[in-house]
N, C-alpha and C positions, 0 to 999 in steps of 0.2 A: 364712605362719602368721599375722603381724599382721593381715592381710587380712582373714582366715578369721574372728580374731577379732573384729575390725569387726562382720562379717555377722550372728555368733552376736550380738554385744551388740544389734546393730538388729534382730534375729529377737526375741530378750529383752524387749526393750522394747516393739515393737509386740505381741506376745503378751500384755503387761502391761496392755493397752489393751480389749483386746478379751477378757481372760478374768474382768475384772471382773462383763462379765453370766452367768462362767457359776458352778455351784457350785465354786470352786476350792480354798474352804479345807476341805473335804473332799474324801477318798479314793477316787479313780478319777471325779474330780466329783460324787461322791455319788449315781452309779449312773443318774441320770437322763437321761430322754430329751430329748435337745437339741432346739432349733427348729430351722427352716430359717435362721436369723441364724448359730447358732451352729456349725451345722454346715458354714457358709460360712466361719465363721473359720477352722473344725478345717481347711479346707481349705487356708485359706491360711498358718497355722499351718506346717504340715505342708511345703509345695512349698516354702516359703523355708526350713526345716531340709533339706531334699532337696536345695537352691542352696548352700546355706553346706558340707554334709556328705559331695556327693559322691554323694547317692541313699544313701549309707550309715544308715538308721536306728538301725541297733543302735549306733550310734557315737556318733550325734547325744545317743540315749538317755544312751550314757554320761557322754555331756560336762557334761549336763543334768542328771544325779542328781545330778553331784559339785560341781556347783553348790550344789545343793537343802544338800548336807551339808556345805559351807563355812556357808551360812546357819543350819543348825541346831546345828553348832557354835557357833554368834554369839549363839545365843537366839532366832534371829529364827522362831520358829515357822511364821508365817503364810506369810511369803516363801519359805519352804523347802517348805511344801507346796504352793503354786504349781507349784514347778520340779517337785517330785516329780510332779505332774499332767502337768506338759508330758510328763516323760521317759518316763512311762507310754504319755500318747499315741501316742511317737511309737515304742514300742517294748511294748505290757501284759504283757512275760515280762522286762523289766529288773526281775533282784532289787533292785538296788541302792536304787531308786526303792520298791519297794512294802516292803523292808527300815524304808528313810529315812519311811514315811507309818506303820508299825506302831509307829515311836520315838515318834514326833507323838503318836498315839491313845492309848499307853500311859501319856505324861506330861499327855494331856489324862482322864485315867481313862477311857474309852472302853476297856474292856478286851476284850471279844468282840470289838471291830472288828480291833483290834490282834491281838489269838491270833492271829484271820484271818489278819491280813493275813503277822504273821510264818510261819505255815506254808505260805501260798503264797510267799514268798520263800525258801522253804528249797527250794525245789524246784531251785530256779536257782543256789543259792548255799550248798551244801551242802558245798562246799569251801574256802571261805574262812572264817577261820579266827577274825576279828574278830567273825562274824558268829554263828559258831557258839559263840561267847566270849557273846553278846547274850542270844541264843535260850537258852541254858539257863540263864543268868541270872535270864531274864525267867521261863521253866519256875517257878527257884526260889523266886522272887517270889509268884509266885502260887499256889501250892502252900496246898492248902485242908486239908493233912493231914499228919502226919510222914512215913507211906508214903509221898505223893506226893512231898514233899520229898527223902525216900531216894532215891526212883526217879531223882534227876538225878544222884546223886554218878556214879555209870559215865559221864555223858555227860562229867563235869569230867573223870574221868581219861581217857577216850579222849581229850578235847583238850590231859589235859597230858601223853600218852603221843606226840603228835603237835608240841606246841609247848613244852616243857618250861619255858621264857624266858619265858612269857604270864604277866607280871605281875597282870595283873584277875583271870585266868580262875581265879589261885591264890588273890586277894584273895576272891573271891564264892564260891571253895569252903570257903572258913574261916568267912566270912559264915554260909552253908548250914549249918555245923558247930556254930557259936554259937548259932545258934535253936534247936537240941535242947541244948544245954550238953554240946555237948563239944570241952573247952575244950581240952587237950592238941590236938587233931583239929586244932582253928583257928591254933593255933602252930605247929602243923608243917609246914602251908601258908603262912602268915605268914612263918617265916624263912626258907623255901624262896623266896617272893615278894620276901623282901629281898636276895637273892642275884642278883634278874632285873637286866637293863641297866635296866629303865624303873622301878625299885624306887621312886625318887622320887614315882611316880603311885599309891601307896599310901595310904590314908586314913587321917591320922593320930588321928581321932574312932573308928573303929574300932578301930584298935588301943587307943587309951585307953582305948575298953570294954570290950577283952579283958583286960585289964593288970588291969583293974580287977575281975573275974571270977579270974581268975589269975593270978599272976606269970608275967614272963617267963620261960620256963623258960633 
């Protein structure tokens, strides 16, 4: 395993080398057509993730996403769309990867890129559960009407029909609730979400502007 890790860091690093000529801080390299330079690195890219993986892509892929989302936890943006480019490469059906390039677009306002890219990751990752906590998050977010806004409450409650404990996923439906003013609506998800193990990841700005709308009941 130490080994393995070695490989993947020196796969990492010379990949770092050689993807600076290409489009890496955008999504999927920004769709364009490589040269012969660059398609020489994809190549070699690729055979030393094949040496380090096993010939396993879909592995390589994942090792690689979760790379990309230790860095985008960090802030490091750029660096994480990097990895998210590798792990596409070496895999274009890793949700995880095209998941981790729709957070990037979203927080970069690129918002068409992002829808994108989040509905082709739903394809692949329609049952993980974080993801689907995101996805209709992101729905809520950009909701250009109350209707459309209503249209996501069913998506909250199938996910908190499925994960009851999902702290966020009860935070963002309270969220949802309070953009129309209804405030009772956001408390009852609220103290339901204070009852989660991960209750601590609560925003406590949020709540202060419900409090502040209505007392705690």
């Amino acid at each position: 395993m130490k080994f393995r890790n070695l490989l993947v860091c020196a796969l990492l690093c010379m990949a770092s080398l050689w993807s600076q000529a290409q489009n890496n801080l955008q999504p999927k390299y920004g769709g364009q057509t490589k040269n012969p330079a660059q398609l020489a690195a994809d190549a070699e890219f690729l055979a030393g993730a094949d040496k380090a993986f096993g010939n396993d892509r879909v592995k390589a892929a994942n090792e690689v996403a979760a790379r990309g989302w230790t860095l985008l936890r960090g802030g490091k943006l750029d660096d994480a769309m990097r990895r998210f480019n590798q792990a596409w490469l070496l895999n274009p059906e890793d949700g995880s990867a095209l998941w981790g390039m729709a957070v990037i677009e979203m927080s970069r306002q690129r918002i068409a890129s992002g829808r994108e890219l989040f509905e082709e990751a739903a394809k692949s990752m329609s049952k993980d559960i974080d993801f689907q906590v995101d996805y209709v998050r992101t729905k809520a977010q950009l909701a250009d009407s109350e209707a459309e806004l209503k249209a996501t409450w069913p998506e909250f409650a199938r996910i908190f029909a499925k994960a009851p404990d999902h702290t966020l996923n009860l935070q963002n439906w309270a969220i949802s609730y309070f953009v129309v003013e209804r405030y009772r609506d956001a408390w009852e998800k609220i103290l339901l979400a204070e009852k989660t193990p991960r209750a601590r990841e609560l925003d406590p700005n949020f709540i202060k502007a419900l409090s502040a709308k209505m007392p705690r009941p």
